[in-house]
TORVO-654179 format. One line per field, with one value per residue: residue in three letters; residue number from 0; x, y, z of N, C-alpha, C in turn. Coordinates in nm, 3 decimals. Example, Ala and Ser with C-alpha at 12.3 -4.5 7.8 and 13.67 -1.06 7.14 Angstrom:
<pakols>
lumgu: ALA;SER
vofi: 0;1
n_u: 1.319;1.285
n_v: -0.569;-0.225
n_w: 0.780;0.708
ca_u: 1.230;1.367
ca_v: -0.450;-0.106
ca_w: 0.780;0.714
c_u: 1.320;1.290
c_v: -0.330;0.003
c_w: 0.780;0.787
</pakols>
This chain:
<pakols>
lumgu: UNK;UNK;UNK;UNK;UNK;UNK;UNK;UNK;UNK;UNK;UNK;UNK;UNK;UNK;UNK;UNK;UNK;UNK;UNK;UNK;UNK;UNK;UNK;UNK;UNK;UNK;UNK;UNK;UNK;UNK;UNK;UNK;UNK;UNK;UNK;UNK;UNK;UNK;UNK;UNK;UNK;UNK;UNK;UNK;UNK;UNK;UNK;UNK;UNK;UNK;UNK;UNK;UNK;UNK;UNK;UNK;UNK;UNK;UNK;UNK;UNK;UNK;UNK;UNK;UNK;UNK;UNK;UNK;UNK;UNK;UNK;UNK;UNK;UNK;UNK;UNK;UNK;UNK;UNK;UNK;UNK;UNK;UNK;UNK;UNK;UNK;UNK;UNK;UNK;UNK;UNK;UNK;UNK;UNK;UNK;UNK;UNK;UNK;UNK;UNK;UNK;UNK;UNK;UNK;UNK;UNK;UNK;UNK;UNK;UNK;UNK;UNK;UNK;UNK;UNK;UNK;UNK;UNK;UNK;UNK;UNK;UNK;UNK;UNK;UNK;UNK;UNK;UNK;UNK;UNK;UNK;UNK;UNK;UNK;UNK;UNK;UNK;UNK;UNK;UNK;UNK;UNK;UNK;UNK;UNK;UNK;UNK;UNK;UNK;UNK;UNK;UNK;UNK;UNK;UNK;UNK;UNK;UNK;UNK;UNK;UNK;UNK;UNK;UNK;UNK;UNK;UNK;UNK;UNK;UNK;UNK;UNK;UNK;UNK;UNK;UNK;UNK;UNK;UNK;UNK;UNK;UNK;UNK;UNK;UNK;UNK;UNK;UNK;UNK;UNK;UNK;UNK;UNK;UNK;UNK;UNK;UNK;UNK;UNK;UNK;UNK
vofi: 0;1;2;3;4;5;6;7;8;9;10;11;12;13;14;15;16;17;18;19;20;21;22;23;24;25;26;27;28;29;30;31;32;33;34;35;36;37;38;39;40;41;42;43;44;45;46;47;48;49;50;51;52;53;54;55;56;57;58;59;60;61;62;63;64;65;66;67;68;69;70;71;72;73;74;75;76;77;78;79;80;81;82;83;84;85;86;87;88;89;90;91;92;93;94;95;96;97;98;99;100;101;102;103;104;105;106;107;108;109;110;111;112;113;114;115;116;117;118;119;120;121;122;123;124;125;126;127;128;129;130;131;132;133;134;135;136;137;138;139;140;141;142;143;144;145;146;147;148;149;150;151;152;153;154;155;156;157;158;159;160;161;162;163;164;165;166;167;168;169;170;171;172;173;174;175;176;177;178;179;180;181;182;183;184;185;186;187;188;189;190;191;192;193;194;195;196;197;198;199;200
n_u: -0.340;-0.537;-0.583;-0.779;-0.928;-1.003;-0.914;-1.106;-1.269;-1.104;-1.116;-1.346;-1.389;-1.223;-1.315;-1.588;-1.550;-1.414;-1.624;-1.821;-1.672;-1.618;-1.902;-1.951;-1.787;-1.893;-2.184;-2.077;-1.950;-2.200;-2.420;-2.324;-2.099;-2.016;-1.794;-1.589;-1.392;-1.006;-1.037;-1.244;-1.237;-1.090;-1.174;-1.286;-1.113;-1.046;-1.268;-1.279;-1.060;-0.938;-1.226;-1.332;-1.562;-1.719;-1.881;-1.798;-1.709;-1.372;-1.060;-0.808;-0.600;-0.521;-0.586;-0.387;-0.187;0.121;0.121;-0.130;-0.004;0.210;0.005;-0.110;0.081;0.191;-0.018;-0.193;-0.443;-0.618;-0.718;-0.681;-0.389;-0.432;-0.433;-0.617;-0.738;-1.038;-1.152;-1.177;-1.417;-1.757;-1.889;-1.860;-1.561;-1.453;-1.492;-1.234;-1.338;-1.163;-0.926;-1.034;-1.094;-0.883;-0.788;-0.918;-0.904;-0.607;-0.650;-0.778;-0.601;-0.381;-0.506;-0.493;-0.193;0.136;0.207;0.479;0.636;0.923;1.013;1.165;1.475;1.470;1.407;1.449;1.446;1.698;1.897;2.031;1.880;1.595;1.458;1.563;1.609;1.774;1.947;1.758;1.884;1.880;1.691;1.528;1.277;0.911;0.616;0.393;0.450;0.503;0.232;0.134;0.269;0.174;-0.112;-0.094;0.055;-0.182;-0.382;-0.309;-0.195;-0.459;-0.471;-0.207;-0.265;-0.468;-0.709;-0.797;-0.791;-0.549;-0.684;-0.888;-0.745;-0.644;-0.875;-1.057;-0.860;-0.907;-1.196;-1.206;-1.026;-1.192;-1.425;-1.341;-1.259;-1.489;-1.579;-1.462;-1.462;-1.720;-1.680;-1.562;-1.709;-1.897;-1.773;-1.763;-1.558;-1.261;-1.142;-0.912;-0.886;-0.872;-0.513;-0.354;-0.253
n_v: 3.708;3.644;3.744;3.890;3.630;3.484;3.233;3.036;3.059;3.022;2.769;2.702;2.699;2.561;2.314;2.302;2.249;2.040;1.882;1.945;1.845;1.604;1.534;1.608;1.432;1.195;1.202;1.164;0.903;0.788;0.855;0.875;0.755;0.476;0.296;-0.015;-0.165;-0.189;-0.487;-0.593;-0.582;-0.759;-1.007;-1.030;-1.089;-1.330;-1.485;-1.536;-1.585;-1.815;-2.007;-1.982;-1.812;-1.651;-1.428;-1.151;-0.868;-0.788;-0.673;-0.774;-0.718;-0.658;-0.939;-1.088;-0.970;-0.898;-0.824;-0.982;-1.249;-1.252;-1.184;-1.383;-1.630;-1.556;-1.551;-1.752;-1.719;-1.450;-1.270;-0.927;-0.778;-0.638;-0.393;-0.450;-0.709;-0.728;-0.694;-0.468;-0.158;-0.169;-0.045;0.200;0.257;0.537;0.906;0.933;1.000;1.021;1.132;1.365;1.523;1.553;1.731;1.924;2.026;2.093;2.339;2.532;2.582;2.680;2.891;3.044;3.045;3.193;3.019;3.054;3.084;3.046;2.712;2.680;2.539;2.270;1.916;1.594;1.231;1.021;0.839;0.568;0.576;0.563;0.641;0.830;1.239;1.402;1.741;1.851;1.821;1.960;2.114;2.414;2.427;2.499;2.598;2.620;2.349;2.167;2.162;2.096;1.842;1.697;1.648;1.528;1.294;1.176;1.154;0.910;0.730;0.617;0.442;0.305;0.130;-0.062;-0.010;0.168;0.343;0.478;0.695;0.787;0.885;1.119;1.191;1.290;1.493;1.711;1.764;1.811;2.061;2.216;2.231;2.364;2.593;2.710;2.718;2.896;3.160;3.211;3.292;3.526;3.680;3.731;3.931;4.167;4.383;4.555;4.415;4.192;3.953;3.619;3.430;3.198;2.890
n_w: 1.638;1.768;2.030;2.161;2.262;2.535;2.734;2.814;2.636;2.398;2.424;2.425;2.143;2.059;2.129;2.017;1.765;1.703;1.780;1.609;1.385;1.411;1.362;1.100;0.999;1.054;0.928;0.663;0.635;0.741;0.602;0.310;0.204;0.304;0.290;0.277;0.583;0.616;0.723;0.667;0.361;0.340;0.458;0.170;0.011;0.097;0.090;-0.152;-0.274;-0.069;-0.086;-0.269;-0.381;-0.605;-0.632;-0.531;-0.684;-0.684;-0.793;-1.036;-1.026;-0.767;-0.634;-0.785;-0.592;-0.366;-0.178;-0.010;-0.097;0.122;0.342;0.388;0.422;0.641;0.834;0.786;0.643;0.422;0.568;0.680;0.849;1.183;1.451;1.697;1.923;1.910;1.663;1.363;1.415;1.273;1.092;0.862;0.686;0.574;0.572;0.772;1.133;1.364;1.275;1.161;1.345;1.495;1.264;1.259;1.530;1.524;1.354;1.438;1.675;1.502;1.415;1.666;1.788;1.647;1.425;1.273;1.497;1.618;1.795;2.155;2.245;2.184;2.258;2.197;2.182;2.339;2.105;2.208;2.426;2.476;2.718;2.791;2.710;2.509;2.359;2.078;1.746;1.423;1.162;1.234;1.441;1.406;1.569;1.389;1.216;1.355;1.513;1.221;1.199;1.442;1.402;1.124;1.239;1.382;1.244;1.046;1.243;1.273;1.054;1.062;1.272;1.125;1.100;0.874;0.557;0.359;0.242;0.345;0.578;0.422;0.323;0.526;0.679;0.560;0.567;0.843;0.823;0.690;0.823;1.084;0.994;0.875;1.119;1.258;1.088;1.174;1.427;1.398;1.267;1.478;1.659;1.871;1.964;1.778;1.580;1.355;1.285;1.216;1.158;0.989;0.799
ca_u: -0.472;-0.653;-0.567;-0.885;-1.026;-0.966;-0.849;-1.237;-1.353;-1.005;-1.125;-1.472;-1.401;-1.157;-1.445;-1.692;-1.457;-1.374;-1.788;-1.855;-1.601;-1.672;-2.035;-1.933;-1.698;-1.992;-2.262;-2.044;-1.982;-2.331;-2.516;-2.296;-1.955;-2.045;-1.657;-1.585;-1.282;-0.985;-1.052;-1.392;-1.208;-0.951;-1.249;-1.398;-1.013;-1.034;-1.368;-1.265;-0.940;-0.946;-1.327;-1.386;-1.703;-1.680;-1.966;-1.744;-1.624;-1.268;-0.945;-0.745;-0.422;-0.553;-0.636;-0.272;-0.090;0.242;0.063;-0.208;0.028;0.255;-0.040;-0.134;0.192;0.219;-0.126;-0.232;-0.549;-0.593;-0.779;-0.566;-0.363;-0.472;-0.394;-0.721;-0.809;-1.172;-1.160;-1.260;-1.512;-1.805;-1.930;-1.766;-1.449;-1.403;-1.372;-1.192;-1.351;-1.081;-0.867;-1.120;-1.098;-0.736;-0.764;-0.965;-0.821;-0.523;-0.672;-0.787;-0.495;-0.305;-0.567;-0.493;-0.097;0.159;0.283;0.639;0.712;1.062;1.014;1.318;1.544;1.347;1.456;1.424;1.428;1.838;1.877;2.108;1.870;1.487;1.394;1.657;1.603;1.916;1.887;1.739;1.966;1.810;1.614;1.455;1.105;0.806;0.485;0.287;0.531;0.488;0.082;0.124;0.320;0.080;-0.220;-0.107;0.078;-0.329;-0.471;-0.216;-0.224;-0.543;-0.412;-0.156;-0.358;-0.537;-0.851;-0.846;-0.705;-0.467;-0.755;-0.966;-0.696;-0.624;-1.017;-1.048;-0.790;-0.974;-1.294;-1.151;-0.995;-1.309;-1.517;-1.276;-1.271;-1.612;-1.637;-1.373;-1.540;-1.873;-1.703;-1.497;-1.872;-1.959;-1.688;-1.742;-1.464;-1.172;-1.037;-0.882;-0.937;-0.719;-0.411;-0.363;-0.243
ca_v: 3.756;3.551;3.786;3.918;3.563;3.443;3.096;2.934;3.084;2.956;2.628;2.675;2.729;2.410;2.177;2.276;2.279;1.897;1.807;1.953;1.744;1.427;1.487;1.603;1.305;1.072;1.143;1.125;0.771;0.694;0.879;0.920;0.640;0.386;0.185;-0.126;-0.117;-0.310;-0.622;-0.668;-0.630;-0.911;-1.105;-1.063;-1.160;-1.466;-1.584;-1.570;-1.684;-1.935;-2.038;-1.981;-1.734;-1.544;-1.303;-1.020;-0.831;-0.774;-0.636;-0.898;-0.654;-0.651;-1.062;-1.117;-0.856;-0.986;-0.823;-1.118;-1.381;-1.256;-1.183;-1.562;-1.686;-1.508;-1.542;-1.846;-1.626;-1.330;-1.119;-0.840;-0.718;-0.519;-0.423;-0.421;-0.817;-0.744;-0.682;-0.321;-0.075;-0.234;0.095;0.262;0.364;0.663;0.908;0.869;1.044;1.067;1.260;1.469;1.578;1.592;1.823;2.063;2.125;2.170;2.408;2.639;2.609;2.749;3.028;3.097;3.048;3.218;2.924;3.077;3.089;2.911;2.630;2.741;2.461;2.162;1.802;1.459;1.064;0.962;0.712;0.513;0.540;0.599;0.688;1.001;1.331;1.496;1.837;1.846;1.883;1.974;2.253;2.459;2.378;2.578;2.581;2.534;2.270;2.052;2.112;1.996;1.699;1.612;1.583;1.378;1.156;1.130;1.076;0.848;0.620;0.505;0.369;0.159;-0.003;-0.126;-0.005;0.281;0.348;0.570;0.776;0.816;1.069;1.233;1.292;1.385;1.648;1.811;1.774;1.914;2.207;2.285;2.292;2.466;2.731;2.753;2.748;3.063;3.262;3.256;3.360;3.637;3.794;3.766;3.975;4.327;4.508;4.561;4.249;4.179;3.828;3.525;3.413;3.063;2.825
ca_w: 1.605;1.881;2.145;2.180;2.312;2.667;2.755;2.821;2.501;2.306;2.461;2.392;1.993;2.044;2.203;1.936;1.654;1.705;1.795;1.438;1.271;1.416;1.311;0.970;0.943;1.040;0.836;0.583;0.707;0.746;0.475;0.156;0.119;0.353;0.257;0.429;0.631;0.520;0.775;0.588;0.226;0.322;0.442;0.062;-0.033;0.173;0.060;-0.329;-0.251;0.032;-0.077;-0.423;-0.367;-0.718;-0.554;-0.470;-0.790;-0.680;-0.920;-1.074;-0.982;-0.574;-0.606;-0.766;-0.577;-0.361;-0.026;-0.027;-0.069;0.228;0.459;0.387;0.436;0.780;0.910;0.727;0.591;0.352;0.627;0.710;1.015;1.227;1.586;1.769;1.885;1.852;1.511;1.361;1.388;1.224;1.033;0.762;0.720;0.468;0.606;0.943;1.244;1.449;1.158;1.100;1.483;1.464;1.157;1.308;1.669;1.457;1.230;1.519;1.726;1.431;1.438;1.805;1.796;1.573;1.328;1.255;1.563;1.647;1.941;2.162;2.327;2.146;2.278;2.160;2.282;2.294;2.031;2.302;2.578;2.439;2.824;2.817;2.608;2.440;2.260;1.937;1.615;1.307;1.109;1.359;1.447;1.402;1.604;1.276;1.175;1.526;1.485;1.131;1.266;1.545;1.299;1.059;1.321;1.485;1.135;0.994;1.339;1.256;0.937;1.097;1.325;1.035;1.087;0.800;0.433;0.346;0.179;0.456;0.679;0.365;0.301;0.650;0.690;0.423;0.611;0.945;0.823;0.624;0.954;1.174;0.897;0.902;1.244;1.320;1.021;1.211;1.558;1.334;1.255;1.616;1.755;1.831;1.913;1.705;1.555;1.213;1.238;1.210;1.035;0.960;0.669
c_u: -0.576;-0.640;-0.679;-0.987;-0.933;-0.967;-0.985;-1.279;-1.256;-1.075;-1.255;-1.492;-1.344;-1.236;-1.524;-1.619;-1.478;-1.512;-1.813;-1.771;-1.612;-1.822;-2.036;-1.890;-1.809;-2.092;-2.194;-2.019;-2.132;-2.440;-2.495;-2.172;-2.010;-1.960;-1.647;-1.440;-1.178;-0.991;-1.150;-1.340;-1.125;-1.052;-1.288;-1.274;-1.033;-1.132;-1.336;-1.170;-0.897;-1.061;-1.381;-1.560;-1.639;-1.820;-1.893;-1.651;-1.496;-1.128;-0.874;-0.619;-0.441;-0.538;-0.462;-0.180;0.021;0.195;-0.017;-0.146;0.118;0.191;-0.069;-0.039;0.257;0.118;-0.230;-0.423;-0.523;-0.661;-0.644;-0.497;-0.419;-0.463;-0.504;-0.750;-0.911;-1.199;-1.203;-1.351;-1.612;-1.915;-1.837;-1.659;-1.392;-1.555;-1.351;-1.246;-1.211;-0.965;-0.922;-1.114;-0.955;-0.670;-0.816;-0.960;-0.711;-0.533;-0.694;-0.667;-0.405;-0.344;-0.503;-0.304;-0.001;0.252;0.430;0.682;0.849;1.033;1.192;1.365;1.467;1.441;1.400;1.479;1.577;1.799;1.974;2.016;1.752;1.456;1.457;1.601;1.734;1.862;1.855;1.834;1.904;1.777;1.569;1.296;1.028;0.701;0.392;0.302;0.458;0.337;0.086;0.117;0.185;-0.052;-0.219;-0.088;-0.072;-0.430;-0.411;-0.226;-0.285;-0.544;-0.281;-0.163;-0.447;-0.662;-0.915;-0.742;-0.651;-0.577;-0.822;-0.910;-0.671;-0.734;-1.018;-0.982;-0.872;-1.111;-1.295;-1.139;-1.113;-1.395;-1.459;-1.268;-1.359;-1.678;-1.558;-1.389;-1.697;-1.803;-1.627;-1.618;-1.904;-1.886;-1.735;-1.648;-1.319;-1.067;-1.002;-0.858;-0.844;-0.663;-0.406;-0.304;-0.284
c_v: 3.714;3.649;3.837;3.813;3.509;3.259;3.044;2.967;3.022;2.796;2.536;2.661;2.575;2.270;2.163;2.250;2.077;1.794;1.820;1.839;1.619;1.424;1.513;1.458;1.170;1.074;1.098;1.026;0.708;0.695;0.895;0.774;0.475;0.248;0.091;-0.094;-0.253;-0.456;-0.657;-0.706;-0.738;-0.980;-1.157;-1.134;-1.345;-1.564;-1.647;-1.642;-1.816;-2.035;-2.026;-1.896;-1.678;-1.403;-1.175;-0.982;-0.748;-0.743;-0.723;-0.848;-0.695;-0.878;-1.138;-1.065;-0.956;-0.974;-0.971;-1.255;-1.376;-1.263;-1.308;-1.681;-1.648;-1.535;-1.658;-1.824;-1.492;-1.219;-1.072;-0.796;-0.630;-0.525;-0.453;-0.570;-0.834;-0.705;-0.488;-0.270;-0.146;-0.106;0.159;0.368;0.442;0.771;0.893;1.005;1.114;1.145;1.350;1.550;1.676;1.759;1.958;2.096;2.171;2.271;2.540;2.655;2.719;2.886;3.131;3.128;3.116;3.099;2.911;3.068;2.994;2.843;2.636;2.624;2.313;2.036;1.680;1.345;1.019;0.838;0.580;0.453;0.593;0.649;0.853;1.078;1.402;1.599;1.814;1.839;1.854;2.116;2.272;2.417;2.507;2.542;2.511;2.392;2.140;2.026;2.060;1.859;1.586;1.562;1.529;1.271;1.118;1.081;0.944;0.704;0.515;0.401;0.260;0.107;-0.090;-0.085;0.110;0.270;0.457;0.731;0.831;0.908;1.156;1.288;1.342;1.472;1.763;1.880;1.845;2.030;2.270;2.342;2.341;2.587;2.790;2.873;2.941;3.178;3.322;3.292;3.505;3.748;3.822;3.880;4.135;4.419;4.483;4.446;4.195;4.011;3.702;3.481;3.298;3.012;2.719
c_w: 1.704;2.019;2.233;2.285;2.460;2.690;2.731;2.645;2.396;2.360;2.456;2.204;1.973;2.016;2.032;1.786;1.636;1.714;1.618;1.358;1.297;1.377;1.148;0.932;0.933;0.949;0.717;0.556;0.657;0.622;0.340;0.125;0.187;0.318;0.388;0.423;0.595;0.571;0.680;0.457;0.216;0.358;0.266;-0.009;-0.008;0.113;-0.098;-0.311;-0.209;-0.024;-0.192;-0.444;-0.515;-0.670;-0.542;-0.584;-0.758;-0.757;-0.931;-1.017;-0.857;-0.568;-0.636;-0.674;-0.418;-0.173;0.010;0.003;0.092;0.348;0.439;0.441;0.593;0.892;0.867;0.668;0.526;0.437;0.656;0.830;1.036;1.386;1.719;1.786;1.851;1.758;1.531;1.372;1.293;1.111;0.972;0.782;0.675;0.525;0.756;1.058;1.284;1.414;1.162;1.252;1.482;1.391;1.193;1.419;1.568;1.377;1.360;1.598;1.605;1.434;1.563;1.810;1.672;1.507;1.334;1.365;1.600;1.815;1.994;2.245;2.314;2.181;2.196;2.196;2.247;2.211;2.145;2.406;2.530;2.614;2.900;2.721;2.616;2.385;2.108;1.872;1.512;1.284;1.253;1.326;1.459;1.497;1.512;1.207;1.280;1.486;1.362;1.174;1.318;1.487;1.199;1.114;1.353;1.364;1.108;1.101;1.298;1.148;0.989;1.205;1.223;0.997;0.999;0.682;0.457;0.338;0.292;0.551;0.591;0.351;0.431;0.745;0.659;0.462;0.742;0.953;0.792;0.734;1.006;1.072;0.879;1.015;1.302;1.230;1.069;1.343;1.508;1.311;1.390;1.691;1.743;1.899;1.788;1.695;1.416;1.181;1.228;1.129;1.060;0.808;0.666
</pakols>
């Protein structure tokens, strides 16, 4: 259905597609949830725990729970892992930016590419020799399948580095697609010659 648009303009819908959703994703950030991320909530662990603050109304399930005692027992503190040494993002982390980006290149790409298509002669990393590729074996792969893939792997990331909840790539999938859907319904009005518009799931 995209045939109509020419590489700069597929690349121009891309660009803006992914500006919108990181500014959706932020105010939402800045002006409506404003969640601390989970380094800060293992700090509020730590203080009740380690320090006896009762200040921070915390769940008795989360304060017993079996995580807590292991990260304590590993890290001799209840803050939480996380891969970044300079700690996280210091600004809220529901929902996740960089999901929300994710979600909506992927959402237009799908526009632009046909989904079903079968990826032909697909490889993958020898289990023997991770620096070789062998042929695939499995279901066949899809296009839409792979872009699925690639945007949850880019949401999901940021979750195990530490620096995001689970919740946060699932809200900002949600928030992605929404703007790239937006966005390719307002260049669908713009078009004038003959164009029936794009397919997508």
């Amino acid at each position: 259905g995209a045939a109509s648009f020419g590489p700069s303009h597929q690349q121009a819908i891309l660009a803006q597609g992914m500006v919108c959703a990181s500014r959706a994703a932020y105010w939402q950030k800045w002006f409506v949830h404003r969640t601390l991320r989970p380094e800060a909530y293992g700090g509020l662990a730590h203080q009740r725990l380690a320090n006896g603050v009762t200040d921070y109304p915390l769940h008795d399930d989360f304060l017993r729970s079996e995580a807590l005692d292991r990260t304590r027992a590993k890290q001799g503190s209840y803050l939480l892992s996380q891969t970044f040494p300079e700690g996280s993002p210091v600004f809220s982390a529901y929902p996740g930016g960089g999901a929300s980006v994710a979600a909506a290149a992927v959402t237009v790409l799908k526009a632009f590419f046909d989904e079903s298509r079968t990826i032909a002669n697909p490889v993958q990393p020898d289990p023997g020799d991770p620096t070789r590729l062998v042929p695939y074996t499995g279901p066949p792969l899809t296009v839409g399948g792979e872009l699925n893939k690639l945007g949850l792997n880019f949401a999901m990331g940021r979750n195990w580095t530490g620096i995001h909840w689970w919740s946060d790539a699932a809200a900002s999938m949600a928030i992605g697609e929404e703007v790239a859907i937006a966005l390719l319904r307002d260049e669908r009005m713009t078009i004038r010659e003959p164009f029936e518009g794009f397919s997508l799931t």
